[in-house]
MDAnalysis code that builds the backbone (N, CA, C; Angstrom):
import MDAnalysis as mda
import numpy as np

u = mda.Universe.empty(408, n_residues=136, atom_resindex=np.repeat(np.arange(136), 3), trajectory=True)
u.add_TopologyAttr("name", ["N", "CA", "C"] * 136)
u.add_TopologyAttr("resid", np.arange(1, 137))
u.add_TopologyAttr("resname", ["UNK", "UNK", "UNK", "UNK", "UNK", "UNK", "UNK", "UNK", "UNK", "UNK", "UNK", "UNK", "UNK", "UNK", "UNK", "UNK", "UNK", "UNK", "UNK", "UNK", "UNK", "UNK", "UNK", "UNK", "UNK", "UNK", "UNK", "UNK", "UNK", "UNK", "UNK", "UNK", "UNK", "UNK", "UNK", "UNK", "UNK", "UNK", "UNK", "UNK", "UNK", "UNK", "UNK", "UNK", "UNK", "UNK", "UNK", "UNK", "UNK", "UNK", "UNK", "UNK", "UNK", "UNK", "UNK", "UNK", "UNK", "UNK", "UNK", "UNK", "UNK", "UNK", "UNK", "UNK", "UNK", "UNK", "UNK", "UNK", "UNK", "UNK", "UNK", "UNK", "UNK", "UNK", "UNK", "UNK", "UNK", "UNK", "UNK", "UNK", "UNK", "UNK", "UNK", "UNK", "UNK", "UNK", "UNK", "UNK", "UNK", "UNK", "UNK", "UNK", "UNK", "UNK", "UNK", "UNK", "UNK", "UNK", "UNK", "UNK", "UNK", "UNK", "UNK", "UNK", "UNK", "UNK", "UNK", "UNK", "UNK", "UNK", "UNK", "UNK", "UNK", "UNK", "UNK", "UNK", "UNK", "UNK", "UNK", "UNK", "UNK", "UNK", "UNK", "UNK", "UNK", "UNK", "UNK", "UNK", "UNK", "UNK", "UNK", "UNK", "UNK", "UNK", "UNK", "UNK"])
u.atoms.positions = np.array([
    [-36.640, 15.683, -18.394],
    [-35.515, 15.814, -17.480],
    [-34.882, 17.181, -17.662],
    [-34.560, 17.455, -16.471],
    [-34.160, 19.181, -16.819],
    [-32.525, 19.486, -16.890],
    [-32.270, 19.987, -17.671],
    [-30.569, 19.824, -17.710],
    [-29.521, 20.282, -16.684],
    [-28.444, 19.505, -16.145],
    [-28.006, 20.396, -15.657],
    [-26.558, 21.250, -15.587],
    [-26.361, 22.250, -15.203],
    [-25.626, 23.557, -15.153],
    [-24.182, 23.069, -15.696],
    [-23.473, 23.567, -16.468],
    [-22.283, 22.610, -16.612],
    [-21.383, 22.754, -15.189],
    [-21.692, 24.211, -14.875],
    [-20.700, 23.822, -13.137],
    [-21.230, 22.987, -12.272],
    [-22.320, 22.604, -12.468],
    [-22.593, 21.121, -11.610],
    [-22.209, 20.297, -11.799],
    [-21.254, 19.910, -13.121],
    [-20.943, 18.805, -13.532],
    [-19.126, 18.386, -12.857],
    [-19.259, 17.538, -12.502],
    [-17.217, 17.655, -11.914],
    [-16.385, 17.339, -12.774],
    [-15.357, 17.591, -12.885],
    [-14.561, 18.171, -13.726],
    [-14.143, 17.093, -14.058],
    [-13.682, 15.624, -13.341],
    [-13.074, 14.233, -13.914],
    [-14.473, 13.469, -14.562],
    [-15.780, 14.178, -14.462],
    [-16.352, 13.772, -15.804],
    [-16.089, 14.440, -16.977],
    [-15.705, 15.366, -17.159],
    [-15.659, 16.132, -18.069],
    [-14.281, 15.558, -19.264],
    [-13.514, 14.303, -20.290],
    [-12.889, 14.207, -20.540],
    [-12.018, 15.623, -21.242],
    [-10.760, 15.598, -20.707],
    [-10.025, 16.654, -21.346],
    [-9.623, 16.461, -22.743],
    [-9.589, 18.154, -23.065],
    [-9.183, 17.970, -24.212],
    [-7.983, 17.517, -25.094],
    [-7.731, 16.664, -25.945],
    [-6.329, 16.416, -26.420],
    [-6.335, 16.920, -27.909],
    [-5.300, 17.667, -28.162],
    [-5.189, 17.746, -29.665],
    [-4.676, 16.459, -30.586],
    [-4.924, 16.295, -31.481],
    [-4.810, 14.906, -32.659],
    [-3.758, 15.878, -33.594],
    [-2.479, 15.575, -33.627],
    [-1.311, 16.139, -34.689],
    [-1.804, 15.873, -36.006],
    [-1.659, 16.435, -36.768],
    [-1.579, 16.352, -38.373],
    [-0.379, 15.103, -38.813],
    [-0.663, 14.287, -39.494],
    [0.482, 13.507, -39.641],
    [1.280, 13.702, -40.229],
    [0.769, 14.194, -41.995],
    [1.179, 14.866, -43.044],
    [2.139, 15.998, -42.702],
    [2.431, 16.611, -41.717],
    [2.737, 17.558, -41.101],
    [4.568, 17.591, -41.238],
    [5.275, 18.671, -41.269],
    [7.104, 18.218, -41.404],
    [7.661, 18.673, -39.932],
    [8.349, 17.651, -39.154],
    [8.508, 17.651, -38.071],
    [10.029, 17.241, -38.017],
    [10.610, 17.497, -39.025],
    [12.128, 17.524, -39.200],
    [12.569, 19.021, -38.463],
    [13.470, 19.121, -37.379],
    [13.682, 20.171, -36.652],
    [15.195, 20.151, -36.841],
    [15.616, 19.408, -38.150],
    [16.655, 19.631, -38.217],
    [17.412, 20.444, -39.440],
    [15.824, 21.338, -40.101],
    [15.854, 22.392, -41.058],
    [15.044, 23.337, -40.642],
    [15.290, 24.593, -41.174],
    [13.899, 25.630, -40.698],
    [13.112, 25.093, -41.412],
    [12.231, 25.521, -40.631],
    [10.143, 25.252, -41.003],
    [10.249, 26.324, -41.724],
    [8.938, 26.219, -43.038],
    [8.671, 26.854, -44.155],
    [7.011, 27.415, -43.204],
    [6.661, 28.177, -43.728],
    [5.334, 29.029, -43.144],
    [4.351, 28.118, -43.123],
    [4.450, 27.161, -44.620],
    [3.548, 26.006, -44.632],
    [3.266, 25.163, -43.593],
    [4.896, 24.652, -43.155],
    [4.704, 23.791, -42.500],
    [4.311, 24.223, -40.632],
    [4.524, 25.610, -40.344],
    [3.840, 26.184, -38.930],
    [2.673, 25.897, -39.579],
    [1.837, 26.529, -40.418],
    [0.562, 26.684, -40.956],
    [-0.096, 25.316, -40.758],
    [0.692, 23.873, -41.379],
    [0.096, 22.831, -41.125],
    [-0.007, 22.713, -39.753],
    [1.247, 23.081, -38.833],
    [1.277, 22.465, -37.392],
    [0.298, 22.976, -36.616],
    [-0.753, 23.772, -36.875],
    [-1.224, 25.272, -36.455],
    [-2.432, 24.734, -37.256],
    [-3.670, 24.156, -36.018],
    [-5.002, 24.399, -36.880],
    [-5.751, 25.772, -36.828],
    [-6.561, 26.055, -38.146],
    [-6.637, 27.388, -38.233],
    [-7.989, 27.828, -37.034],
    [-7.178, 29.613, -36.360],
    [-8.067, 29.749, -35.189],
    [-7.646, 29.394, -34.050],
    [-6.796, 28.974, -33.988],
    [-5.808, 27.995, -32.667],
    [-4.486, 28.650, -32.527],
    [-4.341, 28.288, -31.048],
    [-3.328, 28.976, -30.237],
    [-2.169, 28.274, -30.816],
    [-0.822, 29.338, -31.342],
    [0.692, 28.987, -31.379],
    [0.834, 29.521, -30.377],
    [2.176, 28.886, -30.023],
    [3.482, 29.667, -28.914],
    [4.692, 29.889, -29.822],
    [5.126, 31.356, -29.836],
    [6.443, 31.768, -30.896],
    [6.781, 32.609, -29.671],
    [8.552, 32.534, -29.853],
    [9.075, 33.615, -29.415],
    [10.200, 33.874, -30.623],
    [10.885, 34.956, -30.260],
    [11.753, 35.188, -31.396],
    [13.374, 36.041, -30.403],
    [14.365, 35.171, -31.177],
    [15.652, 35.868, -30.358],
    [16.215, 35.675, -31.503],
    [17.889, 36.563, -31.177],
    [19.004, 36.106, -31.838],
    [19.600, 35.319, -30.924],
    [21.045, 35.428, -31.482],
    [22.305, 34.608, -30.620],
    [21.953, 35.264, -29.320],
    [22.365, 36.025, -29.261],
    [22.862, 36.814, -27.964],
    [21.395, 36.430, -27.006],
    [20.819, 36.170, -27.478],
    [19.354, 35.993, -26.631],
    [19.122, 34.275, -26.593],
    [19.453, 33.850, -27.293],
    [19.526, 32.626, -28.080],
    [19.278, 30.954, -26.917],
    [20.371, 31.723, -25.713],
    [20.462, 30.305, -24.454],
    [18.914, 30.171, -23.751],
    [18.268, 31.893, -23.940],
    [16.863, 31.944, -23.136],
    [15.834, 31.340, -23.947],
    [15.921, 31.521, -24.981],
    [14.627, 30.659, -26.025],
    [15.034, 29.149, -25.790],
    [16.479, 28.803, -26.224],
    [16.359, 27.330, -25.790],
    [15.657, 26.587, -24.450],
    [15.844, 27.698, -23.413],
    [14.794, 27.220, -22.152],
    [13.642, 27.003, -22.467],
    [13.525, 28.387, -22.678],
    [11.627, 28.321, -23.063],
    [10.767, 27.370, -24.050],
    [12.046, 27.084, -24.960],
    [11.618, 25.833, -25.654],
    [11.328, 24.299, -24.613],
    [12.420, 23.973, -24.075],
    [13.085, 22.958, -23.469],
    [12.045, 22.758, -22.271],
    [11.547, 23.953, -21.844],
    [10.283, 24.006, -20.300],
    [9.001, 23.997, -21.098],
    [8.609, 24.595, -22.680],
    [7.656, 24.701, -22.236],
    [6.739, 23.115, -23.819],
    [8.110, 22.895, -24.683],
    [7.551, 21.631, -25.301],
    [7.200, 20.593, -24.764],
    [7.759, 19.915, -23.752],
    [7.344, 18.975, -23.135],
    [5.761, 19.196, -22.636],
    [5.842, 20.236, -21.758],
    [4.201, 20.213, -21.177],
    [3.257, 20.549, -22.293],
    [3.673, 21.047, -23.752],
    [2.448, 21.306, -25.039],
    [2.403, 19.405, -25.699],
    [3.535, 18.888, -25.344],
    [3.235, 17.536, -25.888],
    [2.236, 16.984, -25.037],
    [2.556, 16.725, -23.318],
    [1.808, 16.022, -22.943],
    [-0.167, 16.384, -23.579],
    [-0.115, 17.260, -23.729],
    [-1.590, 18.321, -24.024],
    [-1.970, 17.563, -25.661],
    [-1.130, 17.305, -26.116],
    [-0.697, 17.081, -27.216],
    [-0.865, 18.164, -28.485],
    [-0.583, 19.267, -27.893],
    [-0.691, 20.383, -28.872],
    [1.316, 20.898, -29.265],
    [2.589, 19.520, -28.727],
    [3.497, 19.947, -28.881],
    [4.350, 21.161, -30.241],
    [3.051, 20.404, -31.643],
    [3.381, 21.469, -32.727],
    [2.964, 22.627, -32.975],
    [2.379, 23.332, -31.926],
    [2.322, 24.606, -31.844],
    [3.699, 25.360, -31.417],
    [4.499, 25.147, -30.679],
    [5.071, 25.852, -30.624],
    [6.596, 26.039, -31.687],
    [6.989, 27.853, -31.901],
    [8.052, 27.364, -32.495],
    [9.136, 28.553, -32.225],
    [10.378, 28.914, -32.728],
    [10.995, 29.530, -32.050],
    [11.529, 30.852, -33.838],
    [11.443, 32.229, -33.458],
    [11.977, 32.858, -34.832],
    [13.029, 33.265, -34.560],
    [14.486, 32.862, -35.199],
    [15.222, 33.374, -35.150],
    [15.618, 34.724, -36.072],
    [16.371, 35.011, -35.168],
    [16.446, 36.785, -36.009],
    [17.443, 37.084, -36.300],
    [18.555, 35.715, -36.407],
    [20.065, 36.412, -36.944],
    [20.368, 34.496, -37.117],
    [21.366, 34.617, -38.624],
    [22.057, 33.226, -38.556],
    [22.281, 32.234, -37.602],
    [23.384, 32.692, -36.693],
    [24.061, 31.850, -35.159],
    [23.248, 31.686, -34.850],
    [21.723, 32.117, -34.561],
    [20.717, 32.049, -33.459],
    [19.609, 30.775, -34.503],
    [19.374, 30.561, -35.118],
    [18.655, 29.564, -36.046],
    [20.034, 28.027, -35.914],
    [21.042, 28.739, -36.307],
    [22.019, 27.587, -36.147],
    [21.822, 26.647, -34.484],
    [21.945, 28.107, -33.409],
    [21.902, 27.137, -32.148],
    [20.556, 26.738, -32.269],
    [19.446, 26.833, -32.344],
    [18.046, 26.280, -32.285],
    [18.176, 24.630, -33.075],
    [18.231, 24.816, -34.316],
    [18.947, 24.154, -35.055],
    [19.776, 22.631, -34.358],
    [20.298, 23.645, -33.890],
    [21.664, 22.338, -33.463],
    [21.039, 21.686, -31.894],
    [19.644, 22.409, -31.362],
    [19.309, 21.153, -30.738],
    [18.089, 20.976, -31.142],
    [18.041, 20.799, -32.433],
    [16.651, 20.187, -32.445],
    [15.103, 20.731, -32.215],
    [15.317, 22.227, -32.531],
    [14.152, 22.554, -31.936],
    [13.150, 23.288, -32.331],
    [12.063, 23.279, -32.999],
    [10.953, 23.739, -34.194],
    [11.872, 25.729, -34.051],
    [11.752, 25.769, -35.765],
    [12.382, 27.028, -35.963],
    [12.048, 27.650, -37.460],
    [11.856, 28.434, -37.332],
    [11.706, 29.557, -38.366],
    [12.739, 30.625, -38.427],
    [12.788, 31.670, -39.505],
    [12.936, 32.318, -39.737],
    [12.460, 33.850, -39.742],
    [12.844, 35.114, -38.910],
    [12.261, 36.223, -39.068],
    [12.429, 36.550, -40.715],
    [13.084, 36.219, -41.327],
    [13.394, 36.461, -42.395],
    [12.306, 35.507, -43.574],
    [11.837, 35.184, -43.285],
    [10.597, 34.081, -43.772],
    [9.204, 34.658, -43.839],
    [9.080, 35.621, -43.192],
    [7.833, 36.543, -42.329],
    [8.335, 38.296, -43.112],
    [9.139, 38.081, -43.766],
    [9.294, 39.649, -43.958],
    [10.858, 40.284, -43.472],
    [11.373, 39.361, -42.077],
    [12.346, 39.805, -41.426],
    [12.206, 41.222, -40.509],
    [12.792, 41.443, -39.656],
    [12.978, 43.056, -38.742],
    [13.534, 43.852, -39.292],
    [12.961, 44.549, -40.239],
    [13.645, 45.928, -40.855],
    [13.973, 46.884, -40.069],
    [15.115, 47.949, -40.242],
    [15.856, 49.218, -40.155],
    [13.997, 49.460, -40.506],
    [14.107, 50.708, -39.647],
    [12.864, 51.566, -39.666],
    [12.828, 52.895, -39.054],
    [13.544, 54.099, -40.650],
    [14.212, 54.972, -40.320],
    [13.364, 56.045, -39.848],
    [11.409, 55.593, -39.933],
    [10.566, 56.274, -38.622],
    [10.966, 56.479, -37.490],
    [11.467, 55.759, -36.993],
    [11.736, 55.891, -35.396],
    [13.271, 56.346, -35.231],
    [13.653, 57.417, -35.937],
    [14.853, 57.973, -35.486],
    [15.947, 57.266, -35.791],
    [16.052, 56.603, -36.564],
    [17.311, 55.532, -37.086],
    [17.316, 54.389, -36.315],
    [16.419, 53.934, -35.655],
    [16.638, 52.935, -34.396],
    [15.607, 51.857, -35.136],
    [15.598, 50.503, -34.435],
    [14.759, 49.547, -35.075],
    [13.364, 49.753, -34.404],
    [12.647, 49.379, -35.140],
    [11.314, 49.250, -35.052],
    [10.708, 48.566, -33.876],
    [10.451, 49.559, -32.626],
    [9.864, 49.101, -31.390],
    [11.175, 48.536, -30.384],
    [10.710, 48.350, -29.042],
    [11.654, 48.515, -28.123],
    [12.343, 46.843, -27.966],
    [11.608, 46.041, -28.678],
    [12.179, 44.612, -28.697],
    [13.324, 44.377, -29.812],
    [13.589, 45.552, -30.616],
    [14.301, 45.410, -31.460],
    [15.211, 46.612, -31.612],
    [15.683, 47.251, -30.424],
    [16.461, 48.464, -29.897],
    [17.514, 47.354, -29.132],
    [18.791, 47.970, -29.935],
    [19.739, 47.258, -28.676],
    [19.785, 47.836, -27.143],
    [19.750, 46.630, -26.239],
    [19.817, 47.003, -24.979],
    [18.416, 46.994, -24.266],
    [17.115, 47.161, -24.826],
    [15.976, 47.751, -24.918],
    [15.239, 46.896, -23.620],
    [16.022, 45.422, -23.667],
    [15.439, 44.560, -22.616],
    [16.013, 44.770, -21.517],
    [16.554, 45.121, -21.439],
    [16.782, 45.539, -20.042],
    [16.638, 45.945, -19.194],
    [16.043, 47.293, -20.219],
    [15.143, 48.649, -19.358],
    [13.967, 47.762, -19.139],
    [13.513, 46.950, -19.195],
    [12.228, 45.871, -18.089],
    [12.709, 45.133, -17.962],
    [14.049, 44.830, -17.301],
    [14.332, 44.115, -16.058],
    [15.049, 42.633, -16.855],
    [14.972, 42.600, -18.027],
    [15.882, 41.405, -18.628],
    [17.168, 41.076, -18.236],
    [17.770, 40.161, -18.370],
    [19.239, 40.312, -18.170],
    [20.029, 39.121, -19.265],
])
């Protein structure tokens, strides 16, 4: 029998893929996550979703959390994603709803990086910097 092409094959034969969570895994979102525990949530070779804000940025990550956990659960890859905060208040609001979080400060943190002219290191970490592409 001769095989055939996988684009011949239709796609509602094809069962989708679901990810299987780690159980062992710490899913308390009501402390920061330790590297371990992304690392557990995170099989190795596999896609995370991170973004990283402070306060002042802080209401837009809660969206992006809030829009985009639900649709990684249904997938069931919900423990991939997680959020780095980059200043106290901003871990606190994550924090205070519940919502997978780390620390930039866990990773090394965003250093002063007196290469670039006394300014922080790259344009995501320049005050104002988002703007100049259209942020608000």
């Amino acid at each position: 029998a001769a095989a055939v092409p996988a684009a011949a094959v239709p796609a509602a034969a094809v069962p989708a893929a679901v990810a299987v969570p780690a159980k062992q895994c710490n899913r308390d979102h009501s402390k920061v996550l330790t590297t371990d525990d992304v690392l557990c949530r995170v099989p190795k070779g596999e896609l995370a979703f991170v973004t990283l804000a402070n306060q002042a940025y802080g209401e837009m990550a809660v969206n992006w959390a809030l829009l985009l956990l639900p649709m990684l659960e249904r997938l069931g890859h919900g423990d991939r994603a997680v959020i780095a905060g980059m200043d106290q208040s901003g871990v606190d609001l994550f924090l205070k709803h519940r919502l997978p979080t780390v620390t930039t400060a866990s990773f090394g943190g965003i250093a002063w990086n007196s290469d670039h002219k006394g300014s922080m290191d790259g344009f995501r970490w320049k005050n104002g910097a988002f703007r100049a592409y259209g942020v608000t």
